[in-house]
KOLLUMTOR-948380 format. One line per field, with one value per residue: residue in three letters; x, y, z of N, C-alpha, C in turn; chain. Coordinates in pm, 1 decimal, padded with zeros to 6 digits. Layout:
N
type: c(Ala/...)
npx: c(X/...)
npy: c(Y/...)
npz: c(Z/...)
capx: c(X/...)
capy: c(Y/...)
capz: c(Z/...)
cpx: c(X/...)
cpy: c(Y/...)
cpz: c(Z/...)
mol: c(A/...)
//
This chain:
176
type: c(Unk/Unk/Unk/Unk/Unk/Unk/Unk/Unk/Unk/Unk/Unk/Unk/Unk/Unk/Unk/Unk/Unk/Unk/Unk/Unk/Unk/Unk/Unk/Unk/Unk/Unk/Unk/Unk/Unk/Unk/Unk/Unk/Unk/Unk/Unk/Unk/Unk/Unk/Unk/Unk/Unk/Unk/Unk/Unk/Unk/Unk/Unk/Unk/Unk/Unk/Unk/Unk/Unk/Unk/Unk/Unk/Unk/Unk/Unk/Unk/Unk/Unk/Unk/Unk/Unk/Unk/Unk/Unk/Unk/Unk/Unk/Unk/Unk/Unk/Unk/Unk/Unk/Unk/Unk/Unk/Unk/Unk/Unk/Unk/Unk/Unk/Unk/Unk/Unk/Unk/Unk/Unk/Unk/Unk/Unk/Unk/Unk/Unk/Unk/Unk/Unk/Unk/Unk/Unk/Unk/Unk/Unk/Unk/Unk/Unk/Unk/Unk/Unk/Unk/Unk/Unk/Unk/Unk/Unk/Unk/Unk/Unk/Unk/Unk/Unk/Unk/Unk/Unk/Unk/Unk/Unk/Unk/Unk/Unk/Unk/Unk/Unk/Unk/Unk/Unk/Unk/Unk/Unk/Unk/Unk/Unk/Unk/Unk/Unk/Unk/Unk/Unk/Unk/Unk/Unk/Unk/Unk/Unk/Unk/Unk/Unk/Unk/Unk/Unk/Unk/Unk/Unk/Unk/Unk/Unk/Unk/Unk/Unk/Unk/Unk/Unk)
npx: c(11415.9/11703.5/11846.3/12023.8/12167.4/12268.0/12503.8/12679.9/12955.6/12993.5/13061.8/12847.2/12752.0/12991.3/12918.7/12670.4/12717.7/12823.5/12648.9/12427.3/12534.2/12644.8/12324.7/12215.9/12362.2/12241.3/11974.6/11990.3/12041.5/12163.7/12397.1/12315.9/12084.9/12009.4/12045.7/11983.7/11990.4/11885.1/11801.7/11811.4/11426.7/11177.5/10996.6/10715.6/10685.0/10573.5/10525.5/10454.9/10347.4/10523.9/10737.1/10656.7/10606.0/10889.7/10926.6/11101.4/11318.2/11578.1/11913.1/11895.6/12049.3/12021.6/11750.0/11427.4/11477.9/11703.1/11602.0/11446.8/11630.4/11823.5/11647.1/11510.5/11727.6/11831.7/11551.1/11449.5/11211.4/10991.4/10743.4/10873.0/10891.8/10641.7/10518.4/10337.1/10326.3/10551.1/10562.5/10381.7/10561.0/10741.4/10622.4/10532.4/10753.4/10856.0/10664.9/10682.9/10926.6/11180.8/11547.5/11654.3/11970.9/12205.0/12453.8/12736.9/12949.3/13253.0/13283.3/13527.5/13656.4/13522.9/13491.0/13757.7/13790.9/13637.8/13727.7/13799.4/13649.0/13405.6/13155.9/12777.4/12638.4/12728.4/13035.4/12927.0/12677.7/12698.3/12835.6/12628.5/12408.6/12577.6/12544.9/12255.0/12195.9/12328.1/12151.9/11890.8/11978.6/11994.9/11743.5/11380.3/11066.7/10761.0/10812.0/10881.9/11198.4/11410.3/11603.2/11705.3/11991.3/12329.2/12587.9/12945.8/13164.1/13388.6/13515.0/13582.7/13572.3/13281.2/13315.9/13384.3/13236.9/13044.3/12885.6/12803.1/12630.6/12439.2/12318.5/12245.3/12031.1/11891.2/11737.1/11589.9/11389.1/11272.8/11130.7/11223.9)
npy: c(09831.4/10000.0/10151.5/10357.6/10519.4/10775.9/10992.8/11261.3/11202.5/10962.4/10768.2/10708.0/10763.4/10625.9/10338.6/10345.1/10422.1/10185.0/09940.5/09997.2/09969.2/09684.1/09668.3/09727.0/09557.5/09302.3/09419.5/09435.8/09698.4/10035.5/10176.9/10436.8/10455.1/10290.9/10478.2/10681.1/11039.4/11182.2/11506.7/11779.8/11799.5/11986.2/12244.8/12259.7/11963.1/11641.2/11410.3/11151.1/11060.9/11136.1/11007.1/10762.2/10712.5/10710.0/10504.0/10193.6/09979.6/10070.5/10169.3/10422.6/10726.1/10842.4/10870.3/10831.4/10839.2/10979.4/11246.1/11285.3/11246.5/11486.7/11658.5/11718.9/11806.7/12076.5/12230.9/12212.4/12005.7/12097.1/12091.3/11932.2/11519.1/11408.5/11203.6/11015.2/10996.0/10935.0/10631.1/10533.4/10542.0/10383.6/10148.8/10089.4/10081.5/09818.9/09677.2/09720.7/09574.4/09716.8/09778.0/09861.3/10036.1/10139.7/10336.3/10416.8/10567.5/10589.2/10878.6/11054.5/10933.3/11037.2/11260.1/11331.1/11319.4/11496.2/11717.9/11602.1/11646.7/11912.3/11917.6/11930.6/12021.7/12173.2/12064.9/12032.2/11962.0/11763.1/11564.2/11545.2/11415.3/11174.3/11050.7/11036.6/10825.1/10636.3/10582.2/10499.0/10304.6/10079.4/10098.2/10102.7/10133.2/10178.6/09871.5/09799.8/09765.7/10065.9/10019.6/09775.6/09654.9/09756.2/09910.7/09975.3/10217.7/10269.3/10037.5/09960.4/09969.6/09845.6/09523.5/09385.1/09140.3/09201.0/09427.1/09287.9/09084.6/09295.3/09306.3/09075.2/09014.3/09204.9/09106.4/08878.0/09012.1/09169.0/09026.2/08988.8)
npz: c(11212.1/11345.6/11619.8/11759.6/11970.8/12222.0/12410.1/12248.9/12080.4/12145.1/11968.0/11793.5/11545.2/11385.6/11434.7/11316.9/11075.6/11005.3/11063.1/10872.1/10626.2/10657.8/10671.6/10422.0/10293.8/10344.6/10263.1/10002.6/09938.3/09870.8/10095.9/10214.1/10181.1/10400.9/10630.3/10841.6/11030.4/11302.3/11379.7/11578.7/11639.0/11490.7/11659.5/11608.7/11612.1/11576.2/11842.8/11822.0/11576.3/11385.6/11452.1/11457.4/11167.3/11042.0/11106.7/10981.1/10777.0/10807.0/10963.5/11270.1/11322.5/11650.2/11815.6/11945.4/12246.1/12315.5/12240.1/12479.6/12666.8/12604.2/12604.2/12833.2/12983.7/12820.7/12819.1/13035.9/13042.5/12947.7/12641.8/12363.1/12451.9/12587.7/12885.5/12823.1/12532.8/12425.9/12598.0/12385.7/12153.4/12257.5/12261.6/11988.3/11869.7/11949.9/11905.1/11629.7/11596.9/11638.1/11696.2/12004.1/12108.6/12315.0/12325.6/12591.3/12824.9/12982.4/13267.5/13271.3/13068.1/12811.4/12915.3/12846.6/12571.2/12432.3/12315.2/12056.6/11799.7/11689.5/11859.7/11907.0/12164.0/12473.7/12655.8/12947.7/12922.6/12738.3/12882.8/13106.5/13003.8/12922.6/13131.2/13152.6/12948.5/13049.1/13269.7/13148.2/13093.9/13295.3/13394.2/13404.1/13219.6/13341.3/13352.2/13110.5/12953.6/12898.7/12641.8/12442.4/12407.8/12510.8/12528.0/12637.9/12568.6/12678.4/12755.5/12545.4/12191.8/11999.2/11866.6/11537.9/11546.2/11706.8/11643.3/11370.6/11584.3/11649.2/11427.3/11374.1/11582.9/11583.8/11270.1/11378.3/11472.7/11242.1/10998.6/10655.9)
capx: c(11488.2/11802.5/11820.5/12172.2/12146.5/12384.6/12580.9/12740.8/13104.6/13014.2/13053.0/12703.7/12752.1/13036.5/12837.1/12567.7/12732.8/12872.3/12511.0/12312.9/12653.3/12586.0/12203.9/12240.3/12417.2/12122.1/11831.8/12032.9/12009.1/12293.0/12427.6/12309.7/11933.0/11979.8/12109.0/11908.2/12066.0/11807.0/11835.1/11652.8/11296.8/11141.9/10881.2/10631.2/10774.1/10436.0/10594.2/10456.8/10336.1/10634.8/10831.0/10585.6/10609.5/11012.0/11007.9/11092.7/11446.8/11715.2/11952.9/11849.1/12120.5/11964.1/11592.7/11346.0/11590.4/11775.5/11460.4/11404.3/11740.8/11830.8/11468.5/11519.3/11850.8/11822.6/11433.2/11358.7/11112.0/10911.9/10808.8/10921.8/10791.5/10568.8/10559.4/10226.7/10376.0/10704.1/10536.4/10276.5/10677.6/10824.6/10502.7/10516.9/10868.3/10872.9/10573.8/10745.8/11044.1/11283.4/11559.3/11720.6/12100.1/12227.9/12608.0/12764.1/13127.6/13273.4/13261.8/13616.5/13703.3/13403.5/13547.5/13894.3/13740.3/13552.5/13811.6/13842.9/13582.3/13304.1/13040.1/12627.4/12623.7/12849.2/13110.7/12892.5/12594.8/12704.7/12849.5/12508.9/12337.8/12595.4/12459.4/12124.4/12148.3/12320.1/12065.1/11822.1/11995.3/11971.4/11617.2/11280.0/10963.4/10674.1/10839.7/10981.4/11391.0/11431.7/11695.9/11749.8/12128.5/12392.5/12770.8/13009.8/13233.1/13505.8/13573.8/13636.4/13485.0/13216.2/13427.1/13273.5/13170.2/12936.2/12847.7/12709.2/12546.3/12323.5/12234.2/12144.6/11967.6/11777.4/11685.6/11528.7/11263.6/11249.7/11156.8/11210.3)
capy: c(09952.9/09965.0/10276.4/10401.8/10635.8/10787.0/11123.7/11323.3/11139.2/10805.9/10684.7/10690.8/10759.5/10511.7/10235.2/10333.0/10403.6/10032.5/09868.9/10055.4/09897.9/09574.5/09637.3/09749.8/09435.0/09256.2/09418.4/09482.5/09830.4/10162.5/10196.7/10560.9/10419.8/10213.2/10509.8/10842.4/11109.6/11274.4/11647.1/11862.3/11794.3/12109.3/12257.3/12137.6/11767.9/11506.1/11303.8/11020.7/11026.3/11157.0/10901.2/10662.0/10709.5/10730.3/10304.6/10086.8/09871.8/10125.2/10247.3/10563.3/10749.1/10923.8/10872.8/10895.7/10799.9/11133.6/11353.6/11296.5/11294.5/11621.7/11790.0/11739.0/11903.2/12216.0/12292.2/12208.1/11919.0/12190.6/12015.5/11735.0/11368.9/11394.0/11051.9/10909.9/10983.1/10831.6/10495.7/10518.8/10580.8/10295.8/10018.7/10119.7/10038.7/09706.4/09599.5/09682.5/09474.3/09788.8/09703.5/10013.7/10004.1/10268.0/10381.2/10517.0/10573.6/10611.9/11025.3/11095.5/10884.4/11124.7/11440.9/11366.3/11284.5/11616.1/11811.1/11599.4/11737.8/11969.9/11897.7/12046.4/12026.6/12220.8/11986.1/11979.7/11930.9/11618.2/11457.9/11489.3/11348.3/11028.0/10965.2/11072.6/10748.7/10536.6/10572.8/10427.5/10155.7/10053.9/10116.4/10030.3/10182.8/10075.8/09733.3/09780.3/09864.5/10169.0/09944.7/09640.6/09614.1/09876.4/09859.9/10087.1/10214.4/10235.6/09906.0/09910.9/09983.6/09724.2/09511.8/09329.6/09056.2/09294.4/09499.9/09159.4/09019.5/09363.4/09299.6/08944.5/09048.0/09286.0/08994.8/08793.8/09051.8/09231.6/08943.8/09020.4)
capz: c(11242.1/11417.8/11682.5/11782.9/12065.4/12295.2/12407.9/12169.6/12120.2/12212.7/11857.7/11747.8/11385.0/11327.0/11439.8/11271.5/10971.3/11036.2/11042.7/10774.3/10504.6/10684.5/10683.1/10289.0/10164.0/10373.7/10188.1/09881.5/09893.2/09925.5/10293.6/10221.0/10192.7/10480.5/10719.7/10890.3/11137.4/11324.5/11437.7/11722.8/11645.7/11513.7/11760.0/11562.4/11549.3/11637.1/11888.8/11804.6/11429.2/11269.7/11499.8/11384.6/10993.6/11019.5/11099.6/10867.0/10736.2/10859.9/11080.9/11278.4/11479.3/11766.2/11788.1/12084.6/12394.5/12257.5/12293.7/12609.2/12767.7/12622.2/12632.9/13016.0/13025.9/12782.6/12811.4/13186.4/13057.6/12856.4/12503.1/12363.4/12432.6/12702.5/12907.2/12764.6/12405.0/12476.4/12596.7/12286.8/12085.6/12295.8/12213.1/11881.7/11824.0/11980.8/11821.8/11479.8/11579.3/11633.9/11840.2/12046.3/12125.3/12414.3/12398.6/12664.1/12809.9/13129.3/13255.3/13222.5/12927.4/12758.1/12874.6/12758.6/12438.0/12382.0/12228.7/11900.8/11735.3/11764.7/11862.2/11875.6/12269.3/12541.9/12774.9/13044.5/12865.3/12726.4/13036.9/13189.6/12896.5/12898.5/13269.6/13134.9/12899.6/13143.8/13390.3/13094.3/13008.5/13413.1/13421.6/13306.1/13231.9/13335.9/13320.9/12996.4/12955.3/12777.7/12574.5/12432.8/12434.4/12560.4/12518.5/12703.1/12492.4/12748.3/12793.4/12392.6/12111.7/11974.3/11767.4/11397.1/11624.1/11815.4/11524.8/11343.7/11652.2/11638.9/11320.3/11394.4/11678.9/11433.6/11180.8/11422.5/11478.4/11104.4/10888.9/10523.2)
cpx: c(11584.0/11835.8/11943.4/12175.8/12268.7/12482.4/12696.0/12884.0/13160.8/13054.3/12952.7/12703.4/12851.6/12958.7/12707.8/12562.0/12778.7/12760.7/12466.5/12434.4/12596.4/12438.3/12158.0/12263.2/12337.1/12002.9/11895.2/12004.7/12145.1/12311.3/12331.9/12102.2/11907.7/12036.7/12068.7/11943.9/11906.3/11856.9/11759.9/11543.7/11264.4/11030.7/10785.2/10613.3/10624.6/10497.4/10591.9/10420.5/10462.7/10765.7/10810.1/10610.7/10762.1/11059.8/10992.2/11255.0/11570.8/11783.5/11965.0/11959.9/12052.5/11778.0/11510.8/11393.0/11626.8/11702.5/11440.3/11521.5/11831.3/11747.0/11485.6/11617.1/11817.9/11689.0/11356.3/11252.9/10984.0/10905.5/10832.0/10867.0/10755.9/10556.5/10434.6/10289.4/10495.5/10671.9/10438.2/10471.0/10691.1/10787.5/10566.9/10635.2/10891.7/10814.7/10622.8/10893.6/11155.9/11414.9/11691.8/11889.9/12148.8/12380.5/12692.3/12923.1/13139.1/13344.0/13424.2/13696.0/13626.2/13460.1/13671.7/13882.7/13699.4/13589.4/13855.0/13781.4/13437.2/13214.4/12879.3/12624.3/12781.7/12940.5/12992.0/12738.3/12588.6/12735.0/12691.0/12418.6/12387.2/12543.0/12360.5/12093.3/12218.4/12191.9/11964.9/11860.8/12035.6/11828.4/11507.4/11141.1/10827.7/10698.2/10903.0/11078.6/11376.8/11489.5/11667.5/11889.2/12196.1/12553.1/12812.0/13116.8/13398.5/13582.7/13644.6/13532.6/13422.0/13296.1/13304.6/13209.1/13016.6/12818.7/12731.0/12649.9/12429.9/12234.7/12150.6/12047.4/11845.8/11676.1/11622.6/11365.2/11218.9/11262.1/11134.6/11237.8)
cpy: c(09924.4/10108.7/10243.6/10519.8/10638.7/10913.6/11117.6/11259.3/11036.6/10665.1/10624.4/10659.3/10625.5/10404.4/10225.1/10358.6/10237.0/09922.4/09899.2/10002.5/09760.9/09569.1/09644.5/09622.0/09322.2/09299.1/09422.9/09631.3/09894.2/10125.1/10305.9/10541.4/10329.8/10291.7/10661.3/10858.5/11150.2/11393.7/11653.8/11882.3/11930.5/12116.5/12237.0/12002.6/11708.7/11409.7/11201.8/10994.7/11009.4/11054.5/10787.9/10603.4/10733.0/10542.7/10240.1/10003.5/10017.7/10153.8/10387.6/10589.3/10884.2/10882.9/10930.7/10936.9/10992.2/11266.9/11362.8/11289.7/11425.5/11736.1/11802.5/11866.4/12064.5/12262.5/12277.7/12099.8/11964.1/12119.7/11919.7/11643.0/11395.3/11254.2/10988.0/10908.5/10866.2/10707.0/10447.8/10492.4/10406.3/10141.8/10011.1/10045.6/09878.2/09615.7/09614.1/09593.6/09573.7/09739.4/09857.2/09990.2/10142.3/10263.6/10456.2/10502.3/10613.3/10809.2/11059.1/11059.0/11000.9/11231.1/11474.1/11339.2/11429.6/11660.1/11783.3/11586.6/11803.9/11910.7/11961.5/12073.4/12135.7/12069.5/11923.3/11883.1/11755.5/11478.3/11431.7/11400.1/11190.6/10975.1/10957.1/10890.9/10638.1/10483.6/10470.3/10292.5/10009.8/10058.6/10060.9/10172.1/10115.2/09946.5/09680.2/09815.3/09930.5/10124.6/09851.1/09571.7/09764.4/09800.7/10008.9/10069.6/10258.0/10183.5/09860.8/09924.8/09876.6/09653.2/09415.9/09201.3/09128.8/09344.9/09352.5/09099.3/09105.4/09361.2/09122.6/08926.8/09082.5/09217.1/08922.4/08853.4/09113.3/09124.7/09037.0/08955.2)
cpz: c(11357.2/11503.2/11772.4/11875.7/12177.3/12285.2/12260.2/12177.9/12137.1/12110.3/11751.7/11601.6/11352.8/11337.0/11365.7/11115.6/10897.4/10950.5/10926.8/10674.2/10529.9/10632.5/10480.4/10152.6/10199.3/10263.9/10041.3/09781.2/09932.1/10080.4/10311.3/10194.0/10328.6/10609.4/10739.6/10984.9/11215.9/11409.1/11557.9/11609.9/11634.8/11608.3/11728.8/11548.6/11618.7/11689.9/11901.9/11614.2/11336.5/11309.8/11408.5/11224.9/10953.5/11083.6/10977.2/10891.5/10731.7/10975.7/11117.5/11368.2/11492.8/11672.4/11904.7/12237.9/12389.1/12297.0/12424.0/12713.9/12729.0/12625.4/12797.3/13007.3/12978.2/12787.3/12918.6/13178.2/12985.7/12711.0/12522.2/12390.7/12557.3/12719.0/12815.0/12596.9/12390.5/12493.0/12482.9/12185.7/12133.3/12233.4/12095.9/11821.3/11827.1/11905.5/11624.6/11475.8/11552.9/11751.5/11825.8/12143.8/12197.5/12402.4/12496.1/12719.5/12952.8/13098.9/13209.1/13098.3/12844.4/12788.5/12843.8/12622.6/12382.7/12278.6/12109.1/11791.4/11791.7/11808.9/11917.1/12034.7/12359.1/12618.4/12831.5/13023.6/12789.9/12785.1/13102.1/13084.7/12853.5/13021.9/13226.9/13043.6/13012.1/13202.9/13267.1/13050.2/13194.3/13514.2/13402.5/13313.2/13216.6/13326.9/13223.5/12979.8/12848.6/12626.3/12545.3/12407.3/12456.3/12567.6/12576.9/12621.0/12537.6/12738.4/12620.2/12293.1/12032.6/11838.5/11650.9/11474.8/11690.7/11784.8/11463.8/11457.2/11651.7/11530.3/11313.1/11491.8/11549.5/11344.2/11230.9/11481.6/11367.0/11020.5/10784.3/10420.0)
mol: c(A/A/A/A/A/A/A/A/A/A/A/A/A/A/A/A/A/A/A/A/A/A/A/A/A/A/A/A/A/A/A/A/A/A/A/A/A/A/A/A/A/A/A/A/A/A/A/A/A/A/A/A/A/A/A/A/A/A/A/A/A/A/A/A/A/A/A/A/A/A/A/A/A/A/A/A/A/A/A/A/A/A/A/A/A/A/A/A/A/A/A/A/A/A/A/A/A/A/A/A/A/A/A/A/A/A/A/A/A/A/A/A/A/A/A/A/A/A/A/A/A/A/A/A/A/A/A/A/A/A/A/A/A/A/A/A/A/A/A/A/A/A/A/A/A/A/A/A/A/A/A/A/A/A/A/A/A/A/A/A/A/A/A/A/A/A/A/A/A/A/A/A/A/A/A/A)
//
C-alpha cells in the first residue's frame, strides 16, 4: 500500500492517481482497482480494524496521518484515532510493508492556490492542516517518523522520476 497524504490542494489525488496507473501495470490490474479516496471516517469508523482490513496492493489518498491532523483541528481532539490506536495503525502498516508519503507546500504558495477549486475544508482550515502535516514529517513518534518520504510541492511538483522512485521504494517492501 502506497499512502498519499497531505492538505487539501497539495496535489494528493494527482499523484495518487499517478501511482495506482503505475501500480496497475505492476500487478496487471485497472488503475481504478489499484486506487482508494478516503472520506471523513463515519463516527462509527474502528480506528484500527477498518484501517486494518483496507491494506493491501493500492494506492490510498488520505489515510491515517489525515485523521489525526484534521480531528485535532475541527473536533478539539474529540474522536477519531486516539494515540494508542494510531501507534497500533502506525505498527500495523509498517509491518505490512506500507510506505506513507507526506505532501506539503509552502503557506503562501497554498493560499494562493486555494481559489482553483473547491475544496471540503475552509482557507484557514487548510493552512493549519499543511503545518499540521509538516510538523509530521519533522517528527517522530515514539521513535518512529510519522513518514517515510515527504516532498514539498513548492519547490516543484514530483516529477516521473520521483513518482517511479515511490513506487520502487514500494516494491522493495510489497513483494509480489
Amino acid at each position: 500500500m502506497i499512502i498519499i497524504e497531505g492538505a487539501d490542494g497539495v496535489g494528493k489525488t494527482t499523484a495518487a492517481e499517478y501511482l495506482a496507473k503505475k501500480m496497475g501495470e505492476l500487478l496487471q490490474r485497472s488503475s481504478e482497482a489499484c486506487y482508494r479516496h478516503m472520506d471523513r471516517p463515519s463516527p462509527r469508523f474502528d480506528h484500527f480494524m477498518e484501517y486494518a482490513q483496507q491494506v493491501g496492493p493500492v494506492v490510498q489518498d488520505r489515510f491515517h496521518l489525515g485523521n489525526v491532523v484534521y480531528q485535532r483541528m475541527l473536533a478539539k481532539g474529540q474522536g477519531g484515532l486516539d494515540a494508542k490506536r494510531f501507534c497500533m495503525v502506525q505498527r500495523y502498516l509498517r509491518w505490512q510493508g506500507a510506505l506513507v508519503i507526506v505532501l506539503v507546500a509552502d503557506h503562501d504558495w497554498l493560499a494562493d492556490r486555494f481559489h482553483l477549486k473547491e475544496e471540503l475544508y475552509k482557507k484557514e482550515t487548510v493552512l493549519a492542516a499543511n503545518e499540521g502535516f509538516r510538523l509530521l514529517t519533522k517528527t517522530t513518534n515514539r521513535g518512529e517518523p510519522y513518514c517515510d518520504l515527504f516532498h514539498d510541492v513548492t519547490r516543484g511538483w514530483p516529477n516521473e522520476a520521483d513518482l517511479d522512485g515511490w513506487i520502487a521504494n514500494w516494491r522493495l517492501r510489497w513483494i509480489f
